[in-house]
C-alpha positions as CSV (number, residue, x, y, z in Angstrom):
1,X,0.0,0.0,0.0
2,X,2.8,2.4,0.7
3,X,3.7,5.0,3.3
4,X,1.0,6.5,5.2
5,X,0.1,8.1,8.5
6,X,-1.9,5.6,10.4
7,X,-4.8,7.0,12.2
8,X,-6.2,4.2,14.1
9,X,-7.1,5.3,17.7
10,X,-7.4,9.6,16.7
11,X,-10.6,11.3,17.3
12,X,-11.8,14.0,14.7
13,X,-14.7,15.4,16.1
14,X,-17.3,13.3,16.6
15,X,-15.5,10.5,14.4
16,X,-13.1,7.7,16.2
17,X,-11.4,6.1,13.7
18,X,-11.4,2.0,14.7
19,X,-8.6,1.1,11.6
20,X,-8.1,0.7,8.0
21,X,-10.7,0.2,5.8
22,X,-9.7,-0.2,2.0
23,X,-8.6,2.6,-1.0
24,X,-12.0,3.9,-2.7
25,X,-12.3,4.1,-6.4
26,X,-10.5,6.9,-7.0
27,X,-7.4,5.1,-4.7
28,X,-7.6,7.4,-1.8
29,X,-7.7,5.4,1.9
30,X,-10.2,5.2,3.6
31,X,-10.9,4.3,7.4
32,X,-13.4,2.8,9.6
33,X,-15.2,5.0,12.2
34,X,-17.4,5.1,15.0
35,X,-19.3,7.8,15.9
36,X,-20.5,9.2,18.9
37,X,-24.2,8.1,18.3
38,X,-22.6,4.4,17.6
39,X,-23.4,4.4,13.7
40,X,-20.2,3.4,11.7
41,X,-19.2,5.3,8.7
42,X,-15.9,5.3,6.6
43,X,-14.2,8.2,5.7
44,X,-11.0,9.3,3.6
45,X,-8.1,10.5,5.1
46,X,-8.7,14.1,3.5
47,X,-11.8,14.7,4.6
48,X,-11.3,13.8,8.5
49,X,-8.3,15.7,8.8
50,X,-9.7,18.8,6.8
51,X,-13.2,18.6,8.8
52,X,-15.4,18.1,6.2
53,X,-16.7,14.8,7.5
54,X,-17.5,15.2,11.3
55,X,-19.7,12.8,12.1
56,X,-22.2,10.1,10.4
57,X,-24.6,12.6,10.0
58,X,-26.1,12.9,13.3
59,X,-24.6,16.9,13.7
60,X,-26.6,17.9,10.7
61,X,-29.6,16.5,11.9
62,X,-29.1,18.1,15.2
63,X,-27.7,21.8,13.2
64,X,-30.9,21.5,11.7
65,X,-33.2,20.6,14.5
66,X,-32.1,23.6,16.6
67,X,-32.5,26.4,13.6
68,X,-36.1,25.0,13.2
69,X,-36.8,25.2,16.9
70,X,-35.1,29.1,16.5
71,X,-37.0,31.8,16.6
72,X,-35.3,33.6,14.2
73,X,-35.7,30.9,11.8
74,X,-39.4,30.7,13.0
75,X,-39.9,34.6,12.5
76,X,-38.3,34.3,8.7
77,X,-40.2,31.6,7.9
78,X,-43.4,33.2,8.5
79,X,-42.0,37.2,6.9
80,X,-41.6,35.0,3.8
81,X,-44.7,33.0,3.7
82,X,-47.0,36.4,4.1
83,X,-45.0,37.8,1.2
84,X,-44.9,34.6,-0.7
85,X,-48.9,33.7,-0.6
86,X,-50.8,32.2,-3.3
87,X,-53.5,34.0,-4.5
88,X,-55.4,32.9,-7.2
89,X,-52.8,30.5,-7.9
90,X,-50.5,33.2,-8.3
91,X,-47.3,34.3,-6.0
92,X,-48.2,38.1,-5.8
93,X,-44.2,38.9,-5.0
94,X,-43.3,37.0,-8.1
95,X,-46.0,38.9,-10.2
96,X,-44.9,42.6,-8.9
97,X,-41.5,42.1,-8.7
98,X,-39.1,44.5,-7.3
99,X,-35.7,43.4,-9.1
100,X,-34.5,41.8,-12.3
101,X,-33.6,38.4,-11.5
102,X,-29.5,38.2,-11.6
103,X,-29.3,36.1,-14.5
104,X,-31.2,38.0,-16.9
105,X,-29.6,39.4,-20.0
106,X,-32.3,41.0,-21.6
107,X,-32.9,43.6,-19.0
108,X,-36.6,42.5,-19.3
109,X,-38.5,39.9,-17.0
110,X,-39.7,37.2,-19.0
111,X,-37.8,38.3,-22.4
112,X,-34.8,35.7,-22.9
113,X,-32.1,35.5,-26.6
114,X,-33.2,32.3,-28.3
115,X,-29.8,31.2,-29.7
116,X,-31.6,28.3,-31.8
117,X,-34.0,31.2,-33.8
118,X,-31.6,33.8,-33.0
119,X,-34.8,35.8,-31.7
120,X,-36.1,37.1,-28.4
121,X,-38.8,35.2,-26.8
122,X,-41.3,36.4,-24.6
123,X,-43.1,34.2,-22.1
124,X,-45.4,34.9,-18.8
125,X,-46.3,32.3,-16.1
126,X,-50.1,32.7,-14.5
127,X,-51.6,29.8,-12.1
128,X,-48.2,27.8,-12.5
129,X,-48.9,27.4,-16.1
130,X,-46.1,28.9,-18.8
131,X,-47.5,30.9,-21.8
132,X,-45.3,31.7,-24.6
133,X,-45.9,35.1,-26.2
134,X,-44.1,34.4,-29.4
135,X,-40.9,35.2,-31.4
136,X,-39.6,38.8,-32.0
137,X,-36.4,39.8,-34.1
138,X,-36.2,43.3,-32.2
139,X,-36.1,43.3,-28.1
140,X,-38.5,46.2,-27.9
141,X,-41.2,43.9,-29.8
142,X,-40.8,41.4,-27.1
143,X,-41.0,43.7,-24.3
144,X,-44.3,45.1,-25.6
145,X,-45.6,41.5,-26.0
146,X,-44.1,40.8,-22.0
147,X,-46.1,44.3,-21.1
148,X,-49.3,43.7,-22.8
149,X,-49.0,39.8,-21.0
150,X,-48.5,41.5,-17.6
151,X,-51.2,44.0,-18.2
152,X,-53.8,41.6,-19.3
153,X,-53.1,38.6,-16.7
154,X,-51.5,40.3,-13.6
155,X,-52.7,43.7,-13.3
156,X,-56.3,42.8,-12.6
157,X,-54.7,40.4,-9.5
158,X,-52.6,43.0,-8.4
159,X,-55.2,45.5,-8.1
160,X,-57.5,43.2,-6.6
161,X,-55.3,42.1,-3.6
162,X,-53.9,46.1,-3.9
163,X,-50.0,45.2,-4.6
């Protein structure tokens, strides 16, 4: 097998490493451990000594356990559900936007470069259905399909529910 730094007996983190296990596919070793909670796991030598494998799992499940029971967490949760309603079918923050999204290159919401056509395409999603506004050569076309779209489904929503 070659030189290496036995680690049999050494505790990292949560991990005791009980021996030896085998090399995994891509030839690194890997070692037998116990866990605190008494599951076994194996892990390569990398990732005990850098940390990224602490335990079998069971400190996620805890990590995660706690930030549900936070009240933070709690408090966020329920910010973004009030914001995020469905009415109608329809995410009222998604419909009134307040930024462009960060990928998009168009500058418009909903207008994206089709590189097969080498067009612009315009599309608007209602009710969690997508409807394609067509094909246009020039960006401004597709931006007063997008507008018309938004005026015709999501302005009488918005002004419904006041947004």
């Amino acid at each position: 097998m070659g030189k290496f730094e036995d680690l049999t007996g050494k505790k990292f983190n949560r991990l005791t490493v009980l021996g030896l296990a085998e090399r995994n596919s891509s030839r690194q070793i890997q070692w037998k451990c116990k866990c605190d909670c008494g599951n076994i796991v194996f892990a390569t030598t990398t990732y005990l000594k850098s940390g990224h494998t602490k335990s079998c799992g069971c400190l996620n499940k805890e990590k995660a356990s706690k930030r549900l029971k936070d009240s933070k967490f709690i408090k966020a949760k329920n910010n973004y559900r009030k914001e995020n309603f469905l009415v109608e079918g329809t995410s009222l923050s998604l419909i009134n936007p307040k930024h462009l999204r960060k990928n998009n290159k168009s500058g418009v919401t909903g207008v994206y470069w089709d590189k097969k056509l080498k067009k612009y395409r315009a599309r608007i999603n209602i009710k969690g259905k997508s409807i394609s506004l067509g094909c246009f050569k020039d960006l401004k076309e597709a931006k007063k399909a997008r507008k018309l779209a938004e005026d015709k489904y999501y302005k009488p929503i918005l002004d419904k529910y006041k947004r």
